[in-house]
Structure formats: C-alpha cells, structure tokens
C-alpha positions, 0 to 999 in steps of 0.5 A: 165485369167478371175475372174472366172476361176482364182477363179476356179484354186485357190480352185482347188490348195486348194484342192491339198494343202490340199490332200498334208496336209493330206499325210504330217500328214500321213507321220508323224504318224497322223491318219486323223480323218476329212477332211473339219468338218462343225460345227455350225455356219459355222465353218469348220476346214479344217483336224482334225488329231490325233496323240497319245492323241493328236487332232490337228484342223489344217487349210491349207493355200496355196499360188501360190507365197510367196507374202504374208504369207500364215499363216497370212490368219488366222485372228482373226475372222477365229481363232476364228471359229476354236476354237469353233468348236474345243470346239464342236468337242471335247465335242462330244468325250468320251475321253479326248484328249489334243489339238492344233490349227495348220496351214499348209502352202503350198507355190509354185505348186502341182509339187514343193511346200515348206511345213510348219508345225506350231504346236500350231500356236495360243491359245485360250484366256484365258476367 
C-alpha cells in the first residue's frame, strides 16, 4: 500500500472511530452537542458531549494495532489547543457548565475494536 492510500485508509478508520465514539457516548447518556468544532486558531475538538451540566471536549484517538498507545497522541501542543478552544466554546454559552477533557481510544477495526474511555484525561494548568 502506498503512502497515499494508507493515508487514505487511516482518516477513513478515524472517521469510523469517531462515528463509534460518538455511539459509545450515546449508549452512555450523553447528548452530542458537536462533532469536529473548529475554533480559532485551528483548534478543532473532535466531539463536545453533554451529560447532566456536565461538557466534555473529548478528543478520539484510533489505532490499527496496540503498537503505541492511542492516548499518548495527545501531546501537550494538541492539549493545549483543546483547552482554549474549550475556553472559547464555553464563553459562548449562557450557562454554566462544569467541564472536562476527554480522550477516547479505539484500538484494532471497524468490525472488532477495544474501546476506552479516559475521563478527565488531563487539567488545564493552573495560571
């Protein structure tokens, strides 16, 4: 398989992967609120779920193989983008909601896949 098209089949199973993300969270009593939010400065949060007063910005990580954990994609530049587009998503509303980050990975194939949920996956730091 070429560069192109293993390209190709990757962002395909992330798009799988986060299509099963978001029916997990469903499953699970969450209202899906957004699905690949764009921010300013290129932030995009992969799905903002809501449960109770609760919003969780959860970023989906998919993995093929369990190689390398899928979590540990989530470095500090991406985490950081997270919680300012948080901050921003949040300062829209006319509520207040509690929050959290999330990361939901999805290890193996579209037909049989091992899925974990990491609630408060990470903080934002205290300034």
């Amino acid at each position: 398989m070429n560069k192109k098209t293993q390209g190709e089949a990757n962002r395909e199973w992330g798009k799988q992967a986060e299509q099963i993300a978001c029916d997990y969270l469903v499953a699970e009593g969450y209202a899906i609120r957004e699905r690949n939010w764009h921010g300013p400065n290129r932030v995009e949060i992969d799905i903002i779920a809501q449960k109770g007063t609760t919003i969780a910005f959860i970023e989906v990580k998919a993995r093929k193989g369990d190689c390398v954990a899928a979590y540990e994609a989530v470095n500090e530049a991406k985490r950081r983008k997270m919680i300012k587009g948080g901050d921003v998503y949040l300062r829209s509303q006319e509520q207040f909601f509690y929050y959290r980050m999330d990361i939901i990975t999805i290890t193996g194939t579209s037909e049989k896949y091992t899925l974990d949920h990491l609630k408060d996956a990470f903080l934002p730091p205290l300034t």
